[in-house]
C-alpha positions, 0 to 999 in steps of 0.5 A: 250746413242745411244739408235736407235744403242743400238736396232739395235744391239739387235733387229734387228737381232731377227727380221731379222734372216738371212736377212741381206738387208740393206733397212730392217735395214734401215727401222727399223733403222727409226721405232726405232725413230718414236716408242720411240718418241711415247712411250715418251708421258706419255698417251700413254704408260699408256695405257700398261705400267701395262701390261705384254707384250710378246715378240711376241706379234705382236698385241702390235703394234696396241695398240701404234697406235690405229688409224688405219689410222697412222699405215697404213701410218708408214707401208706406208711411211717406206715401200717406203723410203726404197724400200720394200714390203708395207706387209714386211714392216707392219710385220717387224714392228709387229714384232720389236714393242714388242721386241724394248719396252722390250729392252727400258725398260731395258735400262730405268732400275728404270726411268719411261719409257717415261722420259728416252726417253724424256731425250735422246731424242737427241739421236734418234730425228734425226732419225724421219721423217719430215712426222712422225709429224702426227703421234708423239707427238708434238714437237719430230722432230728436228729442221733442219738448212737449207741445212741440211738432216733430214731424209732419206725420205724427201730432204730439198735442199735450196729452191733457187730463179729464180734471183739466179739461174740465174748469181749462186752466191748464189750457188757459196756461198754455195759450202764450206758450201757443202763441210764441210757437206760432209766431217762431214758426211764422217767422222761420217759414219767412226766413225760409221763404226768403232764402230758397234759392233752387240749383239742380242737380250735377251743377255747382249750388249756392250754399247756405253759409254766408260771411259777412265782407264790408257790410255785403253779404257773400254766398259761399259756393259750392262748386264742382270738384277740379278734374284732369282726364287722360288718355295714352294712345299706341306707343305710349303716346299721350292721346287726350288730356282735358283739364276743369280747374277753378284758377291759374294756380291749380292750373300751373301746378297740374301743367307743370305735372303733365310737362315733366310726365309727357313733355311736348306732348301736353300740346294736346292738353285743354283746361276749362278755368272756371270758378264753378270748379274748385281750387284744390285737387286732393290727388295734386300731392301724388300727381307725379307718382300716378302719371309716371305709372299711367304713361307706361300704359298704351291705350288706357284712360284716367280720370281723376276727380276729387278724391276718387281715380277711375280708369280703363283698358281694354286688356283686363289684366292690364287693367288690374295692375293699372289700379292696383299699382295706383292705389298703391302710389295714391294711398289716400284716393279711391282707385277703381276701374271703370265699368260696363258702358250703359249707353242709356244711362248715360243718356238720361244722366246727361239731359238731367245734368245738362237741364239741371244746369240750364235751370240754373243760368237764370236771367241774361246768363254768361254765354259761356255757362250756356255753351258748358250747360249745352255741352252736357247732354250726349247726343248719341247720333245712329251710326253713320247717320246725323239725325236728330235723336227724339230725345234730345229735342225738348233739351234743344229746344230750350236751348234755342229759347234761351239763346234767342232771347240772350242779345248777342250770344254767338256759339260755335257748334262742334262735332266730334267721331271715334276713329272708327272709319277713314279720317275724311269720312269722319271730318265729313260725318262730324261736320254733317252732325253739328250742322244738324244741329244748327238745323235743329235750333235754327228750326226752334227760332234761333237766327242762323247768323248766332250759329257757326258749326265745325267739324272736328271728325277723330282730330280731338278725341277726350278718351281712348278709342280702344274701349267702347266707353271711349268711343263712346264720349269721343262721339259727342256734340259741344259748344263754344262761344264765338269770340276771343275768351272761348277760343282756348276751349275752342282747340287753339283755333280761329272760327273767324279772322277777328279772334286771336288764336292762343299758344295752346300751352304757355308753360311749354318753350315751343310757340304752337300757335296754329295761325299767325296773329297778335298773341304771338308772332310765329308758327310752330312749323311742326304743326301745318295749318291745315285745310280748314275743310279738305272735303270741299273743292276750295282751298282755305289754307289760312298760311301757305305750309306742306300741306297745300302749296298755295294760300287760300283767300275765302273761308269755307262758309259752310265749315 
């Protein structure tokens, strides 16, 4: 694995944004090296490996290099070997720091952290600098054959006697050894150049190995680790369940989990199935064991993703022995609890995962990697208001680029609230906030008629309420396409006559279809077909049930 390829391919655009100097990339290409090599020695990343490191996190630099001394000459000699700004330099690498380890952590999946470098050392020790051995681990640089070029800041020309200089014999004898140098390292900057593929950061990336399968080539993909995030509400009730998965398969095993755990409660469950995520979930072994510990716990949360399990209560004490007692049941995983919210950062890593994931649809992209690209930034709406916020406009509007000029995408806007005020207050407040968005692209090109919006209100919460965190992902914004295979992501219900509303779970015995149609024949009666819109003064009941008497004709053409 070319790992120094792999993060200048996901970083550095996260990093640079638009900046596309190639001194920067450069640099960075360089800092890469001198970072993985020093997080290879077992000592230093123990100092952190517990740690849940945000991605900006630009103090977490300083912790990789505690002497002050070091960090100011990697700023230093990187800012000169490239030609930039010593100051440029020292926040280029504050800012890539954290977001190469989360990179590297993900490509080291279950191996710890420093024998996966150490095992692809070859892959990136040719990128560290002669000058650099003060500041990694001994025994990290290459060893360089004489005539040979180690890094792009030192030379290492063949040191040559006065005697040979004289009659150039020696020279002479060097001028084909020159020449085959040149021509290898035309045809590796060829290759090299033929084979860049950029994929930002936060998104699934293309690797570098390939297998050969009846004469094609097939790219191995590096894709998201599956994840499953709960939520328990008052009385030990399941409150939110959200799945992303790579098949059925895992798909079933993780279902079937949830039904022995909560039974009909799995109702509320959602999974987005999608071969950008992974196959295999590292906690499936013990999921029985977390979720019998997790469902005696009322108003907490849990994600599980990859090998690592975060969760969050309100009560602080509870929270202790929620972590402990899961560590303890999944020996093999990570257990932390969650914490403070920091809203901004939250924010930023948003727009930066979500325009790193646009950066990567490339031409004529499937609508539904554009609806889970758009759903990736937070819009985070003033309270009680449904305006626009500034920061989230240069991301809208290349989100309406992209879907005015992709033929027949269809997207279903849809706003979400906390439970902070009166359910018609926030059916009416999330309404109001996808419509503002609509608005929004609509402004920026997009014709309305690609556009539907709906207005969820607390009704399909992601997380708790009890904590600020879960507010705080409970306030959110997300996108669908408007057609049939969106519809399961889309909460089990039609956005328009023509579409089939899925039985929300097909493991359970019970039919909870919301509407009658051809998927299935019946309505579940414990759930009513609700008023697609009770704030307006027209019923658009689509069945006649127990909360309106009578069926509604027309849909609400606003909703």
């Amino acid at each position: 694995m070319d790992i120094i390829s792999h993060l200048t391919r996901t970083v550095s655009p996260a990093v640079l944004g638009d900046d596309h100097s190639p001194a920067k990339k450069g640099l960075l290409e360089q800092f890469y090296a001198i970072f993985a090599a020093r997080l290879a020695d077992n000592e230093t990343y123990g100092r952190f490996s517990n740690e849940n490191i945000a991605r900006d996190d630009q103090g977490f630099y300083d912790r990789v290099w505690t002497d002050g001394a070091n960090r100011d000459r990697i700023s230093r000699e990187l800012a000169g070997a490239h030609n930039v700004d010593a100051t440029a330099s020292r926040g280029l690498i504050a800012m890539a720091a954290p977001l190469a380890y989360h990179e590297i952590k993900s490509l080291a999946g279950t191996t710890p952290v420093p024998q996966f470098l150490n095992d692809n050392l070859s892959s990136y020790q040719h990128h560290i600098p002669a000058w650099a051995s003060a500041v990694v681990p001994a025994g990290m640089l290459a060893a360089a054959p004489a005539g040979a070029r180690i890094s792009d800041t030192t030379t290492t020309a063949p040191l040559v006697r006065e005697e040979e200089q004289k009659d150039g014999s020696f020279m002479k004898a060097l001028l084909p050894i020159i020449g085959l140098i040149i021509l290898g390292a035309l045809a590796w900057a060829l290759l090299r150049g033929c084979q860049d593929d950029p994929a930002p950061v936060a998104t699934p990336v293309v690797a570098e190995e390939q297998a050969q399968t009846d004469g094609q080539t097939a790219v191995a993909m590096d894709v998201e680790p599956a994840s499953l995030r709960l939520a328990m509400g008052e009385g030990n009730t399941l409150y939110a369940c959200r799945m992303n998965v790579g098949d059925e398969a895992l798909q079933s095993t993780v279902m079937g989990a949830l039904n022995d755990a909560f039974g009909a409660e799995t109702d509320k469950c959602r999974a987005d199935v999608d071969d950008s995520f992974a196959t295999d979930m590292p906690a499936a072994a013990n999921l029985a064991a977390i979720l019998a510990i997790f469902k005696d716990v009322p108003d907490a949360s849990m994600i599980i993703k990859g090998d690592n399990i975060v969760v969050n209560s309100a009560d602080a004490d509870v929270l202790s022995k929620l972590v402990s007692d899961l560590q303890a049941a999944a020996p093999s995983m990570t257990v932390e609890a969650e914490g403070p919210l920091d809203m901004q950062g939250e924010i930023d890593n948003s727009l930066v995962a979500a325009g790193a994931a646009i950066d990567r649809l490339g031409d004529n992209p499937d609508p539904r990697d554009v609806a889970r690209a758009l759903s990736l930034q937070t819009i985070n709406f003033e309270l009680d208001k449904a305006f626009i916020p500034d920061v989230n406009k240069p991301f809208l509007d290349r989100a309406a680029k992209i879907v005015t000029e992709v033929p027949n995408m269809e997207l279903v806007i849809i706003g979400h609230t906390d439970n902070q005020a009166s359910n018609a207050y926030n059916m009416e407040l999330s309404r109001d906030r996808a419509e503002s968005v609509k608005e929004y692209l609509v402004s920026q090109g997009v014709d309305a008629s690609k556009l539907t919006t709906k207005g969820m209100g607390e009704t399909d919460p992601i997380a708790d309420n009890s904590t600020e965190q879960g507010r705080f992902r409970n306030r959110r914004i997300e996108f669908t396409v408007n057609d049939q295979s969106a519809m399961a992501s889309n909460n089990g219900m039609a956005t328009n006559s023509g579409n089939l509303d899925p039985d929300l779970n097909p493991l359970d015995s019970n039919n909870d279809d919301l509407t009658v149609d051809g998927d299935d024949r019946g309505v579940n009666a414990s759930m009513p077909d609700p008023d697609l819109n009770p704030l307006d003064n027209n019923n658009d009941d689509l069945l006649p049930d127990g909360d309106d008497p009578t069926q509604g004709t027309v849909l609400d053409p606003t909703n």
